[in-house]
TIDREN-811036 format. One record per residue: residue in one letter; x, y negated, z of N, C-alpha, C in turn; residue number from 1. Coordinates in pm, whole numbers. Example, Ala and Ser with C-alpha at 12.3 -4.5 7.8 and 13.67 -1.06 7.14 Angstrom:
2
+--------+--------+--------+--------+--------+--------+--------+--------+--------+--------+-----+
: residu :    n.X :    n.Y :    n.Z :   ca.X :   ca.Y :   ca.Z :    c.X :    c.Y :    c.Z : num :
+--------+--------+--------+--------+--------+--------+--------+--------+--------+--------+-----+
:      a :   1319 :    569 :    780 :   1230 :    450 :    780 :   1320 :    330 :    780 :   1 :
:      s :   1285 :    225 :    708 :   1367 :    106 :    714 :   1290 :     -3 :    787 :   2 :
+--------+--------+--------+--------+--------+--------+--------+--------+--------+--------+-----+
This chain:
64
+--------+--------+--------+--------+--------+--------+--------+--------+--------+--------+-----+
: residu :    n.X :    n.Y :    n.Z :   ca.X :   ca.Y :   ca.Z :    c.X :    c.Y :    c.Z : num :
+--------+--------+--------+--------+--------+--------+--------+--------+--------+--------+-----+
:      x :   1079 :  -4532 :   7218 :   1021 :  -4481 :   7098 :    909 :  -4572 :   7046 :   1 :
:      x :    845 :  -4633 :   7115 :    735 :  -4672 :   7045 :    764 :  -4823 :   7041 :   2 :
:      x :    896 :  -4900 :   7036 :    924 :  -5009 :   6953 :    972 :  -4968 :   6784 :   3 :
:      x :    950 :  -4827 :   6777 :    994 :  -4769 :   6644 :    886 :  -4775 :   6550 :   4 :
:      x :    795 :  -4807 :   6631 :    610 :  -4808 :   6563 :    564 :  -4893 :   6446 :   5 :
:      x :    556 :  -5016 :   6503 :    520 :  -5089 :   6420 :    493 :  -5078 :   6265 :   6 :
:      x :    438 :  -5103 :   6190 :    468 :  -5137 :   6037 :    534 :  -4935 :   6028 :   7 :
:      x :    485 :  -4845 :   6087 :    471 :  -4693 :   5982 :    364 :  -4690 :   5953 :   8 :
:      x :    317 :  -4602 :   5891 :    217 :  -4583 :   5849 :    116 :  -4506 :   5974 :   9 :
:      x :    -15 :  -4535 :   6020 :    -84 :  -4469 :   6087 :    -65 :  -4337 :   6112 :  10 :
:      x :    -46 :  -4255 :   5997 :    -64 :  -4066 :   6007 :    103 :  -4091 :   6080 :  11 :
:      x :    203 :  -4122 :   6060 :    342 :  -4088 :   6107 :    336 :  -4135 :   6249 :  12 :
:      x :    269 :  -4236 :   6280 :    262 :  -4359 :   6439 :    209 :  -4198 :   6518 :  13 :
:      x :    104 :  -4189 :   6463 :      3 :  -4032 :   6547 :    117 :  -3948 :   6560 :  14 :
:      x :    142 :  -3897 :   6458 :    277 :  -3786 :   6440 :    362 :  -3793 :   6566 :  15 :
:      x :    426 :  -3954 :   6567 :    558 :  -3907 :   6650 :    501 :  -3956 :   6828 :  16 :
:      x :    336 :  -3969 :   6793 :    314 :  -3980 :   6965 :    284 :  -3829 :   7001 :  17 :
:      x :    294 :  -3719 :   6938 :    236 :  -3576 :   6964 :     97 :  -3576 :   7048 :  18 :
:      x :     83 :  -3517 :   7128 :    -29 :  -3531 :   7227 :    -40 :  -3627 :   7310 :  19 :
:      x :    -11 :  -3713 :   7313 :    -43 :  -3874 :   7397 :   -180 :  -3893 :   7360 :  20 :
:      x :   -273 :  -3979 :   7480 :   -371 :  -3997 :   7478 :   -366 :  -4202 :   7333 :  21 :
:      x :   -481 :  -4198 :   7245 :   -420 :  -4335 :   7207 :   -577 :  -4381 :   7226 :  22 :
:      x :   -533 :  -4523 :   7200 :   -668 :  -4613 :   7156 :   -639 :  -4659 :   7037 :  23 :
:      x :   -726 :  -4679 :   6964 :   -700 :  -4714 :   6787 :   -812 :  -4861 :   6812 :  24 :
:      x :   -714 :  -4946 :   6761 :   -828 :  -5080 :   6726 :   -780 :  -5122 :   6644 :  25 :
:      x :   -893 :  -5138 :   6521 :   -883 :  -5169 :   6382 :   -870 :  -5305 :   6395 :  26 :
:      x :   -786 :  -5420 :   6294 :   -774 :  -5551 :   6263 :   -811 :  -5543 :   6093 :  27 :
:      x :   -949 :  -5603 :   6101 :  -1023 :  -5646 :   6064 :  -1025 :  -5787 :   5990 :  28 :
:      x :  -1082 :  -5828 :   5829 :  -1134 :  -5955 :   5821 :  -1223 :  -6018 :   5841 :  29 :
:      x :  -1271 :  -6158 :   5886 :  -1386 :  -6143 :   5911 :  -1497 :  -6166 :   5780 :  30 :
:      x :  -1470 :  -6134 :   5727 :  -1582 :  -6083 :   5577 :  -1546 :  -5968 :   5549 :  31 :
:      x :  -1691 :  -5901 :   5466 :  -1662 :  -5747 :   5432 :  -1580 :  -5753 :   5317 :  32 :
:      x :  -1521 :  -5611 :   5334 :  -1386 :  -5554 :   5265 :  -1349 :  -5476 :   5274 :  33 :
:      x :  -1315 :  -5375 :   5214 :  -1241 :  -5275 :   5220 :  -1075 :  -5260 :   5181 :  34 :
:      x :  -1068 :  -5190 :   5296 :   -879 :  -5181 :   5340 :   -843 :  -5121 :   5169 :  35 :
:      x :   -724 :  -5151 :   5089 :   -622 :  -5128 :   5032 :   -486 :  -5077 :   5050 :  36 :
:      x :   -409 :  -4946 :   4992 :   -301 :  -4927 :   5059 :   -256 :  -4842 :   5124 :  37 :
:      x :   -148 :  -4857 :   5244 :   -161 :  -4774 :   5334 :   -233 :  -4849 :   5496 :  38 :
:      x :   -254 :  -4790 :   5569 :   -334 :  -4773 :   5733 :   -206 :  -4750 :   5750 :  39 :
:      x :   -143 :  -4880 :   5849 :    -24 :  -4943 :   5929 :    -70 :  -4959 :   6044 :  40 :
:      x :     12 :  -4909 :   6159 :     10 :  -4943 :   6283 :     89 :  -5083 :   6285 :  41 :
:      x :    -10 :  -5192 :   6348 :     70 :  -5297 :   6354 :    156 :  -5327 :   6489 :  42 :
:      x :     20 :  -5289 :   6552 :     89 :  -5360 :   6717 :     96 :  -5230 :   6851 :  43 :
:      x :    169 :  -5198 :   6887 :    154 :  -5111 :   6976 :    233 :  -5113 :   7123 :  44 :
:      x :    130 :  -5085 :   7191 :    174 :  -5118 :   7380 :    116 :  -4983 :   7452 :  45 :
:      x :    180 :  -4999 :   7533 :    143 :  -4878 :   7648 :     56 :  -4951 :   7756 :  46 :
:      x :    -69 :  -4904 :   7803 :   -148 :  -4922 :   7915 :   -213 :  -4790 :   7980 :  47 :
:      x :   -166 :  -4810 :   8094 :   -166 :  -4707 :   8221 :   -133 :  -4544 :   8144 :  48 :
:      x :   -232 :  -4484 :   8094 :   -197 :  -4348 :   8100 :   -229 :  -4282 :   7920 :  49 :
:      x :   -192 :  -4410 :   7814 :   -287 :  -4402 :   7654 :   -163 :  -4500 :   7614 :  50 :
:      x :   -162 :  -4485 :   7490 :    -95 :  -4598 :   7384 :   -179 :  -4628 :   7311 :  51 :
:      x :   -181 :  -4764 :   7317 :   -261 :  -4841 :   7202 :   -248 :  -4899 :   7108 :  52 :
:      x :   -281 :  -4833 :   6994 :   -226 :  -4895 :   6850 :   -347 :  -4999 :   6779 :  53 :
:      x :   -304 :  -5118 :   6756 :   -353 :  -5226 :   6647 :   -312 :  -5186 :   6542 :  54 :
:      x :   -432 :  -5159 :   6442 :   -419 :  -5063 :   6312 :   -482 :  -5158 :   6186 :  55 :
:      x :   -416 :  -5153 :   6064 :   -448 :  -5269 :   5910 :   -428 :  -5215 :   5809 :  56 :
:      x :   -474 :  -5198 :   5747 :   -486 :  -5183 :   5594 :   -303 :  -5332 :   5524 :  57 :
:      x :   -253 :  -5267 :   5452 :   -186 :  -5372 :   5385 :   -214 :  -5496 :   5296 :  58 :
:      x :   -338 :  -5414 :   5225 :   -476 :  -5555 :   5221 :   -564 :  -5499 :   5230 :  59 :
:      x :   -671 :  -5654 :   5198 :   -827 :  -5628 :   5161 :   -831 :  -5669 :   5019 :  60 :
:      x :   -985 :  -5607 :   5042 :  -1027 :  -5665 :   4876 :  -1205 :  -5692 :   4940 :  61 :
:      x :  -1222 :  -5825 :   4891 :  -1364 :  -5857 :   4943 :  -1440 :  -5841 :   4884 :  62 :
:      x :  -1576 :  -5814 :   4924 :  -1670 :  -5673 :   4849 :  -1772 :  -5809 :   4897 :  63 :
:      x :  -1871 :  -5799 :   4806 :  -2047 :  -5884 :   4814 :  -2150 :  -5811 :   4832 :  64 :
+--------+--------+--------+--------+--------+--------+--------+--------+--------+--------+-----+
């Protein structure tokens, strides 16, 4: 199931883990910006007893 992940959208990635423990780590630019879009799970792996999702905005837009 969770090679099915990738590239859904965040709220659906949560959805189809039901109660699984996760870790969420945002990918980030490194200048400020705010995410555009939808919140995509990009990357996701299993470690020990949690799934961990690498989570992105589809863009940025850079803010001063």
């Amino acid at each position: 199931m969770l090679d099915e992940l990738p590239m859904t959208a965040l709220v659906e990635a949560r959805s189809m883990l039901g109660d699984r423990a996760i870790h969420l780590r945002m990918l980030l630019p490194p200048y400020p910006a705010l995410g555009c879009g939808i919140l995509r799970a990009l990357r996701v792996g299993e470690h020990d007893d949690r799934v961990e999702i690498v989570a992105g905005y589809e863009a940025y837009e850079r803010i001063e």
